[in-house]
N, C-alpha and C positions, 0 to 999 in steps of 0.2 A: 854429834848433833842429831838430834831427834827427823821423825820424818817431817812431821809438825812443822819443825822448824826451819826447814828446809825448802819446805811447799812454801813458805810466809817469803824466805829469802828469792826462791826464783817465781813468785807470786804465781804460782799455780795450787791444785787443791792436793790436800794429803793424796787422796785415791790416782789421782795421776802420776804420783810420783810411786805408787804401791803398783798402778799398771805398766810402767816403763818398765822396770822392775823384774817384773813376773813375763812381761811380754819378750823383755830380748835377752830374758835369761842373767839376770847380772846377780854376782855373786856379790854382796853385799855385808858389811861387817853388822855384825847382832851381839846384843848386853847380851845378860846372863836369862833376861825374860824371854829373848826370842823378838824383842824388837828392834827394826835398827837402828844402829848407833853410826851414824855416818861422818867416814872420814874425809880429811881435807881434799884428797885426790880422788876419793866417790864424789862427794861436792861439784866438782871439778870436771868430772866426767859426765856428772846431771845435767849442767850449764849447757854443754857442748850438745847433747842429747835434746835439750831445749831449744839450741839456736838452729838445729836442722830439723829439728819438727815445725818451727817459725817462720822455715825457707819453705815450706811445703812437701818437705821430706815423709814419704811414709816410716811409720813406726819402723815395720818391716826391713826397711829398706836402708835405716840409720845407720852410717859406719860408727861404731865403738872404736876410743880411741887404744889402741896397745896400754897394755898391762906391764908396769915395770916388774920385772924380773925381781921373783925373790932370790932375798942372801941366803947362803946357809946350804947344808947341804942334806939331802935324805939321808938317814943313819942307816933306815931300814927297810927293806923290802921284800914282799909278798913271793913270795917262789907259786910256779901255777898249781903244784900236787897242794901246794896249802891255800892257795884260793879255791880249790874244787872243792876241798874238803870243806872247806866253811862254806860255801854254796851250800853242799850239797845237806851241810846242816841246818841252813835257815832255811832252804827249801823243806827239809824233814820239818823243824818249829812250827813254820807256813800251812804244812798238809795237818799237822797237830791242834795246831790252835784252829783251823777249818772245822776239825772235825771234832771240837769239843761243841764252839758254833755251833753247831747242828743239833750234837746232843741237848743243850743246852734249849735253843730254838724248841727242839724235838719235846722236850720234857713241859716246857711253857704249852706251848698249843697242848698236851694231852691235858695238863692243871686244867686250863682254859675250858675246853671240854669238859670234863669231868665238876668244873661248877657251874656249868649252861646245862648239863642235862639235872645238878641239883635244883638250879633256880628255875628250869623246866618242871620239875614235878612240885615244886612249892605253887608255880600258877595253877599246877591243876586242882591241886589241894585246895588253892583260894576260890578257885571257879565251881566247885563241888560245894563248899560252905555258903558259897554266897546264893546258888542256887536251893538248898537248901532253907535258908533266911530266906530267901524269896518267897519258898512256898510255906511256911511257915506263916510268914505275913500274911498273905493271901486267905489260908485257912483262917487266921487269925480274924480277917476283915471281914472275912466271909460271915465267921460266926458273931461277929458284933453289928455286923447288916441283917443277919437273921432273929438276931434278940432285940434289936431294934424295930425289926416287922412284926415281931411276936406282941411287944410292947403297944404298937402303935393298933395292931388287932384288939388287945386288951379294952383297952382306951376306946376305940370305937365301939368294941359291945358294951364299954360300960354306960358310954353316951345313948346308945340305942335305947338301952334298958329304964335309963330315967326317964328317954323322950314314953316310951310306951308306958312307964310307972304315969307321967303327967297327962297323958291322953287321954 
């Protein structure tokens, strides 16, 4: 049974049943996706879990009830020279994969770098054009203010000149 379903059954919410869970450590059965699939005797141990947090039990403080004994027997086991060794191999993997991290981390920030100081020099290239355009314009206005004064001089000596012709 789902968690889902479970929460519906002791009418409480998924997330309560996901923090009992995670809070007093319970090993729990899971499908093949990693979510769990809970059995009649988890069920069973929720309930109980339920009826002493209902008493005013702290979470903490919930007795769990014993764990039937598995059947069966271990085939096999670990000797401690071959668990140090595998230690001391995932701890070697560990310090490996750290330090590719880094390199990895290391190599980013320089990229990173290396296209801020390009998009650093394309603003100045844009700040230099634009100031450029700027004076440009100006010159520009300038000399269409000035040929417009020329013009409007024109014009008033021509005016002068008729008034003096009709005088």
């Amino acid at each position: 049974m789902n968690t889902t379903n479970v929460a519906n059954l002791l009418g409480v919410s998924k997330s309560t049943i996901q923090r009992w869970i995670k809070q007093l450590d319970l090993d729990m059965s899971r499908n093949d996706l990693g979510h769990f699939d809970f059995t009649e005797e988890e069920i069973s141990m929720l309930k109980q879990i339920q009826v002493q947090v209902q008493k005013g039990i702290l979470l903490h403080d919930v007795v769990l009830p014993a764990k039937k004994a598995r059947k069966g027997k271990a085939v096999h086991t670990i000797k401690k020279p071959e668990m140090e060794t595998i230690i001391e191999k995932v701890n070697d993997l560990d310090r490996r994969v750290n330090e590719k991290a880094d390199n990895v981390v290391s190599y980013q920030l320089l990229s990173h770098r290396r296209e801020l100081e390009e998009l650093e020099n394309q603003v100045i290239l844009l700040n230099k054009r634009i100031e450029l355009l700027e004076k440009k314009l100006s010159e520009a206005n300038q000399t269409k203010a000035t040929d417009k004064l020329t013009k409007l001089n024109q014009i008033h000596e021509k005016e002068k000149e008729k008034r003096e012709i009709f005088s």
